[in-house]
C-alpha positions as CSV (number, residue, x, y, z in Angstrom):
1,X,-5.5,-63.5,-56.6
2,X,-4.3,-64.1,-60.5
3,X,-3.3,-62.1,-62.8
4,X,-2.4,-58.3,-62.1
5,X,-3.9,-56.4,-59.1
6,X,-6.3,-53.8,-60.9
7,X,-6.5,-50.2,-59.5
8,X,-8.4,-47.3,-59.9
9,X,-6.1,-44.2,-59.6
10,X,-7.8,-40.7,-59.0
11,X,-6.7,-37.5,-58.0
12,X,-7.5,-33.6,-59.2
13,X,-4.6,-33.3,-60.7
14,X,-3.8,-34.3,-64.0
15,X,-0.2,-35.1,-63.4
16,X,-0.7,-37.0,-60.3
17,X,-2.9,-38.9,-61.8
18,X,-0.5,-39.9,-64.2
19,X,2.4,-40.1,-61.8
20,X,0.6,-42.7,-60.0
21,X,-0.6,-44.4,-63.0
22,X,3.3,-45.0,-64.2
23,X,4.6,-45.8,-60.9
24,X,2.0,-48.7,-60.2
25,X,2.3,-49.9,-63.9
26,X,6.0,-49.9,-63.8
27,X,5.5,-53.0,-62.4
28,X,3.7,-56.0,-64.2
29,X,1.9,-56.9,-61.0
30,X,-0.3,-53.9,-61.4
31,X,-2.9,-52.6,-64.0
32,X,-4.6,-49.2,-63.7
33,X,-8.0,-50.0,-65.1
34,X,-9.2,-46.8,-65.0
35,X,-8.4,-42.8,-63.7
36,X,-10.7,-40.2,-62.1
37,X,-10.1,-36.2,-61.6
38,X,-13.2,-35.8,-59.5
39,X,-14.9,-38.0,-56.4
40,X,-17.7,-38.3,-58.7
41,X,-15.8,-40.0,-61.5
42,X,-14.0,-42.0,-58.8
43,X,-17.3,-43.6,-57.0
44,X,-18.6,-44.4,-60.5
45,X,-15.5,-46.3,-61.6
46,X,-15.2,-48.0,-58.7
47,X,-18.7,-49.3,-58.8
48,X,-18.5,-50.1,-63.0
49,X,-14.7,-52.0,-62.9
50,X,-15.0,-53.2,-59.2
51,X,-11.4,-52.7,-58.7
52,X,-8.6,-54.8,-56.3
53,X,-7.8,-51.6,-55.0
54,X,-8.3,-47.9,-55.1
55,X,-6.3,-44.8,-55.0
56,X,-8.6,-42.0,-53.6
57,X,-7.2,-37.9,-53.3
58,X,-9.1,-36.6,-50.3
59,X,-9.1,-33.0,-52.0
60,X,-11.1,-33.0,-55.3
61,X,-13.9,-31.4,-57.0
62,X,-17.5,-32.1,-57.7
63,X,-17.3,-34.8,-54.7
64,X,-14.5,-34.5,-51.8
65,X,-12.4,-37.5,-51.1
66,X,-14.2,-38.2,-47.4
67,X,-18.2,-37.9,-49.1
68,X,-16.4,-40.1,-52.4
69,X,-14.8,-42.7,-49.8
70,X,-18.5,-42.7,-47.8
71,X,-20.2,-44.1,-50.9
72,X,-17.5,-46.6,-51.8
73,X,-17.8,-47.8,-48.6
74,X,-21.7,-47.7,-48.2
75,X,-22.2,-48.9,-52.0
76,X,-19.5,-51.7,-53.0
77,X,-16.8,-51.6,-49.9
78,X,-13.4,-51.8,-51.5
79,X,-9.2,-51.2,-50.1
80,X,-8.7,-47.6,-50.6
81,X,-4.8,-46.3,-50.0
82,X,-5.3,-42.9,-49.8
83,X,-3.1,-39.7,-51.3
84,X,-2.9,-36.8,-48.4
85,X,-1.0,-33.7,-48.4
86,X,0.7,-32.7,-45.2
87,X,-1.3,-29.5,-43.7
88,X,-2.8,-30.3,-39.7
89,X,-6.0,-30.0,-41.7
90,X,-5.0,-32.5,-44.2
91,X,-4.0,-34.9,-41.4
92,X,-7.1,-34.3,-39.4
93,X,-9.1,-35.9,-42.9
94,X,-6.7,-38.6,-43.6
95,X,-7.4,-39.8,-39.8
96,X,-11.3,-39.3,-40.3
97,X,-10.8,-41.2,-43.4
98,X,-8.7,-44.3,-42.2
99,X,-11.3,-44.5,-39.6
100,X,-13.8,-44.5,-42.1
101,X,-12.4,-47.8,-43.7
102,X,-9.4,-46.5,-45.7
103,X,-6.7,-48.8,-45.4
104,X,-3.3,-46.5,-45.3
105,X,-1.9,-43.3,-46.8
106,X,1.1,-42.1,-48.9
107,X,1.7,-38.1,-49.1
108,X,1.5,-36.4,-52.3
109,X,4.4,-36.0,-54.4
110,X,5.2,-32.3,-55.2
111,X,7.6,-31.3,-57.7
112,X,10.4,-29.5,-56.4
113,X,9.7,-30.4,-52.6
114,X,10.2,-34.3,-52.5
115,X,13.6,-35.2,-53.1
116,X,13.1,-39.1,-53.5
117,X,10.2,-39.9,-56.1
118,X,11.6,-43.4,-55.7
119,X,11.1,-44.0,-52.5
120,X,7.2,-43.0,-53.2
121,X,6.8,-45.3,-55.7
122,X,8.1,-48.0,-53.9
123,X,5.8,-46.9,-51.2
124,X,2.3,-46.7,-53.5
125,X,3.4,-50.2,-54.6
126,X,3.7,-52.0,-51.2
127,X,0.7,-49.8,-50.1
128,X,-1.7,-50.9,-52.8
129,X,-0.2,-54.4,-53.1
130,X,-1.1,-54.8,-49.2
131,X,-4.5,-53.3,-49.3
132,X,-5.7,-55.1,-52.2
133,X,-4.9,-58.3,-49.9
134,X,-7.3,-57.1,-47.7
135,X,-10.5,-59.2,-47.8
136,X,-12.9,-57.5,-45.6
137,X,-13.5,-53.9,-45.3
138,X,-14.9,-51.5,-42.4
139,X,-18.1,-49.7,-43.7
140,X,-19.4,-46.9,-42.3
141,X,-22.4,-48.8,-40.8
142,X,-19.9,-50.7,-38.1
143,X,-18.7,-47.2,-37.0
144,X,-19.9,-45.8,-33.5
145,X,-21.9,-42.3,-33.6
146,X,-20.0,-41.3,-31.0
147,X,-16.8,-41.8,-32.6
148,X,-17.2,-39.8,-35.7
149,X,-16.4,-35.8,-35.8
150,X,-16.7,-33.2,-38.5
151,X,-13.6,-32.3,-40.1
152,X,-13.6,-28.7,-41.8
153,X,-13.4,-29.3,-46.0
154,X,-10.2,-29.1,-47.7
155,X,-9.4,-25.6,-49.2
156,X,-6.8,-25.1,-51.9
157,X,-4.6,-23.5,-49.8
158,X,-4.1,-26.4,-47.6
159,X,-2.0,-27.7,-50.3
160,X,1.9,-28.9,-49.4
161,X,3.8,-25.9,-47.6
162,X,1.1,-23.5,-46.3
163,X,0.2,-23.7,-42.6
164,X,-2.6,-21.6,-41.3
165,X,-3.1,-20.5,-37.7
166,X,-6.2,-22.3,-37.1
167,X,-5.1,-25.0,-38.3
168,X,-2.7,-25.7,-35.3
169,X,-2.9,-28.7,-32.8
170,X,-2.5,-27.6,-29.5
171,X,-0.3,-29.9,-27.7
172,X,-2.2,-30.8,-24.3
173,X,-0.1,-29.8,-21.0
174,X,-0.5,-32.3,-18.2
175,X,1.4,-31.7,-14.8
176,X,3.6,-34.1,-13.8
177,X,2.2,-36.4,-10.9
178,X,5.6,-38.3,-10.6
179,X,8.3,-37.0,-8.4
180,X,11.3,-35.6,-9.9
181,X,14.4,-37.5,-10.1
182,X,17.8,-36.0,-9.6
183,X,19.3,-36.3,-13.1
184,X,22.7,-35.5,-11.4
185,X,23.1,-38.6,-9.6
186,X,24.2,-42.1,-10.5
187,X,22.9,-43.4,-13.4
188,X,22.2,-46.2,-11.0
189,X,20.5,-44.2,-8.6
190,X,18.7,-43.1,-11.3
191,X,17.0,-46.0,-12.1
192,X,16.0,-46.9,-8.6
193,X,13.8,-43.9,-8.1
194,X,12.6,-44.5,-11.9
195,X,11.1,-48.3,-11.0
196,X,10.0,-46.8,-7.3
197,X,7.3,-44.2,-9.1
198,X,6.9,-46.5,-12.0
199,X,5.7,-49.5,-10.3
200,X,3.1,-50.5,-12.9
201,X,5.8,-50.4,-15.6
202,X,6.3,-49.5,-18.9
203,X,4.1,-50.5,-22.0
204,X,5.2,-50.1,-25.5
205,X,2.5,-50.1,-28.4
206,X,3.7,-50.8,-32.4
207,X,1.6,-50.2,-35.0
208,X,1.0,-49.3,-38.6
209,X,-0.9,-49.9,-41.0
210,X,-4.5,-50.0,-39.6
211,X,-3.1,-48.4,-36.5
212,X,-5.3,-45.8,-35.7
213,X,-8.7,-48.0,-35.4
214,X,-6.5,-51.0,-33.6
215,X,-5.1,-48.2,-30.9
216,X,-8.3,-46.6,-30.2
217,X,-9.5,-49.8,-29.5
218,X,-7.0,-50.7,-27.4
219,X,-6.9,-47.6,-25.5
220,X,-10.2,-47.1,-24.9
221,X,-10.5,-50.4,-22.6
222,X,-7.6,-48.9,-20.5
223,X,-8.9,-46.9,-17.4
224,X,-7.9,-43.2,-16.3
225,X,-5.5,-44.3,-13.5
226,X,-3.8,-47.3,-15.3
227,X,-0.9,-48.1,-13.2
228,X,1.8,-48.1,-16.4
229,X,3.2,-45.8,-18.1
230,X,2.0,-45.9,-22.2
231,X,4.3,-45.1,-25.4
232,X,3.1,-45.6,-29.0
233,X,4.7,-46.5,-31.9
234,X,2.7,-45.4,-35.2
235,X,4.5,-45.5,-38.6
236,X,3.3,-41.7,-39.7
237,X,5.3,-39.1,-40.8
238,X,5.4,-35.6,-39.0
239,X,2.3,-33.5,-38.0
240,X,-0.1,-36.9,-38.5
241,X,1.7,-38.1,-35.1
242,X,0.7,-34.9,-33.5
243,X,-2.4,-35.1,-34.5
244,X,-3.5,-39.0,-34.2
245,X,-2.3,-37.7,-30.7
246,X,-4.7,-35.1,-29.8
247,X,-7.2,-37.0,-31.8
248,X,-6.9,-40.2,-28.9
249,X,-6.6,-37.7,-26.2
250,X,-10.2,-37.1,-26.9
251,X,-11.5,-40.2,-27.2
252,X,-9.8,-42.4,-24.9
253,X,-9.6,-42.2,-20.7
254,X,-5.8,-41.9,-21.0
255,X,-4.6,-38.4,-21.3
256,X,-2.3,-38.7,-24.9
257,X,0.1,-36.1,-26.4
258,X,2.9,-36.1,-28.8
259,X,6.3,-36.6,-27.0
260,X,8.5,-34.2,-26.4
261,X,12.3,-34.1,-25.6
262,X,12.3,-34.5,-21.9
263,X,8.7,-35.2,-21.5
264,X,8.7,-38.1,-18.2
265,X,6.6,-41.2,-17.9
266,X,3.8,-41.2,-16.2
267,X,1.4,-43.4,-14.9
268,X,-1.8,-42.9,-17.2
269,X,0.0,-41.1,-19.9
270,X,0.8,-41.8,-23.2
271,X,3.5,-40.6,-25.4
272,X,3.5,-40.6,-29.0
273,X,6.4,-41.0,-31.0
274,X,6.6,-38.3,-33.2
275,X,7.6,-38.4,-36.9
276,X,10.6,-38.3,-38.2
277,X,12.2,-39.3,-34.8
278,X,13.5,-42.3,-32.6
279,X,11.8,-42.4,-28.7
280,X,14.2,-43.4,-26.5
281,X,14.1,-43.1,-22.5
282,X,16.9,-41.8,-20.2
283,X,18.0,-42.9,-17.4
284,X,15.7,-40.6,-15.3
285,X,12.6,-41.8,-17.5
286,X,12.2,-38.9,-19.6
287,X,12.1,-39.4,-23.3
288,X,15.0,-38.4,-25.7
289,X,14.1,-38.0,-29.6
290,X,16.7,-38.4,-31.8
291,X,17.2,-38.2,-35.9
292,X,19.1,-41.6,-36.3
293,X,19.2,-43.4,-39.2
294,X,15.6,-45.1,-40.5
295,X,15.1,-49.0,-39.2
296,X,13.9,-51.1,-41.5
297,X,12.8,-47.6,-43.4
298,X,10.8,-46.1,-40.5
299,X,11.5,-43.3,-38.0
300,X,9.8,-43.7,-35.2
301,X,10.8,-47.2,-35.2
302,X,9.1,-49.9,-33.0
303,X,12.2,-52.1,-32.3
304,X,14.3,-48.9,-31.3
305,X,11.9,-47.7,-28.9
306,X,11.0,-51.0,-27.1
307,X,14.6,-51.7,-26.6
308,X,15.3,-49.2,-25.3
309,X,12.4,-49.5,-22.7
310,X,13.4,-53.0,-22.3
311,X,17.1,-51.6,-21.2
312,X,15.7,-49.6,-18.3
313,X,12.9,-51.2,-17.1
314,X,13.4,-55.3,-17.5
315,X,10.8,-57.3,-16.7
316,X,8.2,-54.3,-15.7
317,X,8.2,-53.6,-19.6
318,X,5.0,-55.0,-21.2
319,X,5.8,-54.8,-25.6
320,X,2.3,-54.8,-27.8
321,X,2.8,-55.0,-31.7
322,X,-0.2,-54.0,-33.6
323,X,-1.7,-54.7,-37.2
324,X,0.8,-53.4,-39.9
325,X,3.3,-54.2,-43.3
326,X,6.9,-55.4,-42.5
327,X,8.6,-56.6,-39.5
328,X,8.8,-54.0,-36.9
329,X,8.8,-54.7,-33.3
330,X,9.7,-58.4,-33.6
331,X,13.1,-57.6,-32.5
332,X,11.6,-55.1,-29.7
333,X,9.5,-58.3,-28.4
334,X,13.0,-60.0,-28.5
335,X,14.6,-57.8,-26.4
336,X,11.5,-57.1,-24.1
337,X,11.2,-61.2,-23.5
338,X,15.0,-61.8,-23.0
339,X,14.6,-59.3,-20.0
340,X,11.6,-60.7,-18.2
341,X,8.6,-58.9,-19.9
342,X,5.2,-59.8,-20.9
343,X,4.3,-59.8,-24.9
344,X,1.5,-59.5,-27.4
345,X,0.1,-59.4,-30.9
346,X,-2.7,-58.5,-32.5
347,X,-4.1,-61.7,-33.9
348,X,-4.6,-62.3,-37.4
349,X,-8.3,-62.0,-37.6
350,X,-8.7,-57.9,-36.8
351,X,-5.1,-57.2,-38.3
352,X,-5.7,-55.0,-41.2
353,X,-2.4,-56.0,-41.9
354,X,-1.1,-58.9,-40.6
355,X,2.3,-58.5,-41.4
356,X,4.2,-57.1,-38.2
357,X,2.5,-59.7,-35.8
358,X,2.9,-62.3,-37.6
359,X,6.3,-61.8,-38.4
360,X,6.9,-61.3,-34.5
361,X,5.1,-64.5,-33.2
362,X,6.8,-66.5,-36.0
363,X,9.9,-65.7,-33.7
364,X,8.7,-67.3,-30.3
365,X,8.1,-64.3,-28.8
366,X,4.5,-63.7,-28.5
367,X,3.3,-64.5,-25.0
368,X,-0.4,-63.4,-26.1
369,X,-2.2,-63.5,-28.8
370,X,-5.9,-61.8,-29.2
371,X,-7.8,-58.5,-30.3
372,X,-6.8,-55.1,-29.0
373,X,-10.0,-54.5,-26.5
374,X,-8.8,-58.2,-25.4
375,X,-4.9,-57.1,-24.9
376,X,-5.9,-53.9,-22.8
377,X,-7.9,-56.8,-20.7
378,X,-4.5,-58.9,-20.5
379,X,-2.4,-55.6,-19.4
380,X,-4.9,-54.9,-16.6
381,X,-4.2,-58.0,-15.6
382,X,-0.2,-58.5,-15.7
């Protein structure tokens, strides 16, 4: 690509719209070519200026974001980064939407809340930059029937800060099947009875951008009674976790919830890592969350989780790292290798981004390389 990355910015609101306008053209690598207030206006410029990327408000009149995205798709398929606010609701669309062919998300800025305008400029740069790299787009057409779900519309008052009722996730309870271990004993001890109920292991699953789509597909080729215990790793911030959770629950064989402080492995479980919060395992194979310092910016973080897994369980600990920006979980697959384990990446071609795979084979430490459906093959099979 030459020259600057042309956007079209678009959002409701007037000042957001301008907001995003100055932060992307604060930078001589991006031009904002033209700006939207409605889905309308936004399908329309898209189609007229044919646009690197797109900036696309999932709450907007005339034409919501999720119908507006539809037709951009369907009509003249281009990277969208979308702008979501933080409601269950909100989250529930932003998912629909990323599996609709929107590339990634940032959370809209509200005056007087977000502390760090900075940091979200920095974020809408590298976000838009990275989709506009992006050279082939998911349209609707290559979705599965059975995969899509009707979201309730946005209302105004699931704008940043108001929760509703109905609006909240319930957090699925599964019994445990594993037997206890006596947290009072020997950290030694501890770990004995940990590998005797775990005998299938531990696998630990990175992702980010493009996550979503790449873990569906990966979990979905994993069967009910798959002898390892799961944990994911998805850069999103707090309530999206919860909810990409429950979302996979229903869609995959594995049973999938949010972790919890003390939540244990389980064979055919998988824990999320919720946002805003490092997954690390105790000795007795529960997990422990903690509010450590970001990695690399992120928190969950990949690398801190699968070390940690890699610590306790050795060689029984299988690492996966996903499509997605940066260079989280290369280290993780460091660790994870140095102790025995098996390792994979998401190759290049069905990466939406193929930034954290590439970074982590360019290391050595990449035993496998292949699509997700093909990497739940390989873990059946190691």
């Amino acid at each position: 690509m030459t020259g600057p990355i042309r956007v079209v910015v678009s959002d409701d609101s007037p000042f957001v719209c301008r907001l995003l306008t100055s932060y992307l053209q604060s930078s001589p690598d991006f031009q904002v070519v033209g700006t939207a207030l409605n889905g309308a206006r936004a399908v329309e410029l898209v189609k007229e200026l044919r646009p690197d990327a797109a900036t696309l408000d999932l709450e907007m009149p005339e034409m919501n974001g999720l119908e507006a995205l539809e037709h951009i798709m369907h009509d003249c398929p281009t990277p969208v980064v979308l702008v979501s606010g933080v409601s269950r609701r909100a989250a529930s669309i932003t998912l629909q939407a990323l599996d609709m062919g929107a590339v990634d998300f940032v959370l809209k800025y509200t005056p007087g809340v977000d502390t760090n305008p900075e940091a979200l400029r920095q974020e809408i740069m590298a976000k838009v930059r990275a989709a506009s790299q992006i050279k082939v787009i998911r349209s609707l057409r290559h979705r599965r029937p059975q995969d899509r779900e009707t979201v309730p519309a946005l209302r105004p008052l699931d704008r940043l800060g108001t929760t509703q009722a109905q609006d909240t996730v319930p957090s699925p309870a599964y019994p445990p099947t594993t037997p206890e271990v006596d947290d009072t004993r020997p950290e030694r001890a501890q770990r004995r009875d940990v590998l005797s109920f775990l005998p299938g292991g531990v696998v630990v699953i990175g992702a980010s951008t493009g996550g979503p789509v790449a873990l569906r597909e990966l979990l979905s080729s994993l069967p009910a009674d798959f002898p390892a215990a799961v944990i994911i790793v998805q850069h999103m911030p707090a309530t999206f976790t919860e909810v990409l959770a429950a979302q996979l629950d229903r869609q995959v064989p594995l049973k999938v919830k949010e972790a919890e402080a003390g939540d244990r492995l389980q064979p055919g479980l998988a824990l999320v890592a919720p946002g805003g919060y490092h997954l690390l395992l105790r000795p007795d194979a529960r997990a422990e969350l903690t509010q450590g310092p970001e990695i690399g910016g992120h928190r969950p973080s990949i690398d801190v989780t699968m070390q940690s897994v890699a610590q306790l369980y050795g060689a029984r600990t299988k690492g996966v790292v996903l499509t997605g920006m940066g260079n989280d979980g290369s280290l993780g697959l460091v660790s994870i290798r140095a102790k025995g384990g098996k390792t994979f990446a998401q190759d290049a071609a069905s990466c939406v981004v193929n930034g954290m795979p590439q970074r982590a084979i360019e290391k050595g430490v990449v035993d496998h390389v292949a699509p997700p459906a093909k990497i739940a093959q390989l873990l059946r099979m190691t």
